[in-house]
C-alpha positions in Angstrom: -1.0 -2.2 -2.7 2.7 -2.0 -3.2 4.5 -4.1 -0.7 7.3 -6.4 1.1 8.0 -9.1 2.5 9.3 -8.2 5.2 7.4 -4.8 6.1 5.2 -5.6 9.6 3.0 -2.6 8.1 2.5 -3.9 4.7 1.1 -7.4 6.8 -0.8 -4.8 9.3 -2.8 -3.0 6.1 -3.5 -6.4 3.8 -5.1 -7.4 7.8 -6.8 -3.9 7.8 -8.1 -4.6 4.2 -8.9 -8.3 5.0 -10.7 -7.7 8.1 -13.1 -4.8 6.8 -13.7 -7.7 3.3 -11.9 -4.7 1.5 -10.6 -6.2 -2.6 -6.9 -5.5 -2.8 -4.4 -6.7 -4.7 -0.9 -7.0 -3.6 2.0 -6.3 -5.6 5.3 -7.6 -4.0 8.5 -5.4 -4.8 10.8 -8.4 -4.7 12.0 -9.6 -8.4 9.5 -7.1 -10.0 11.7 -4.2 -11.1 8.4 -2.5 -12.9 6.8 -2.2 -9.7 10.2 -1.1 -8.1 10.3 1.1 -10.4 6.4 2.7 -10.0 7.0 2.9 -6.2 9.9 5.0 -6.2 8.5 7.6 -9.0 5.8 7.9 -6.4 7.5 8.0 -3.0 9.9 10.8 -5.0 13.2 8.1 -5.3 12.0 6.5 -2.2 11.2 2.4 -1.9 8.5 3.1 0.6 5.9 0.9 1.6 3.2 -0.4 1.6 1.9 2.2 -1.7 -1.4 1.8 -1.4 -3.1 3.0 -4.7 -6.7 4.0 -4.8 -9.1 3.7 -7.5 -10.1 7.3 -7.0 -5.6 8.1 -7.9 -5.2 8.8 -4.5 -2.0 7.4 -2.3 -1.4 6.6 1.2 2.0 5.7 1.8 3.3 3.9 4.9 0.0 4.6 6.6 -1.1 3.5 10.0 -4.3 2.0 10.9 -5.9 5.2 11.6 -5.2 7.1 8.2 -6.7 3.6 6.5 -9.7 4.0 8.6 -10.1 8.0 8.1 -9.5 6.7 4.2 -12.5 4.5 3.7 -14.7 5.9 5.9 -14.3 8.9 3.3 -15.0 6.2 -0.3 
């Protein structure tokens, strides 16, 4: 998951994630150009976040709780 700092959704899905004892990893955008870099080929020039990055390939981007629910009931 793509995130930062200061994004109240990136904290809301790592709580979402925690919560359900869902593994993540969390890659902060700040000082990490390569990530920068990955996000916004994604999000189509955008610095969007969170990226979340599934192992199946599959994105959500800026996602609410429900789409992350509707997601893993679905894995």
């Amino acid at each position: 998951m793509y995130t930062t700092e200061y994004c109240p959704d990136c904290t809301r899905a790592c709580k979402f994630f925690e919560i359900n004892n869902i593994p993540h990893l969390r890659v902060g955008l700040e000082g990490n150009a390569e990530a920068i870099e990955f996000v916004m080929r994604v999000n189509h020039g955008c610095r969007s976040v969170p990226t979340i990055i599934f192992p199946d390939g599959s994105i959500l981007v800026e996602s609410n709780m429900e789409e992350l629910k509707a997601k893993f009931s679905n894995l």
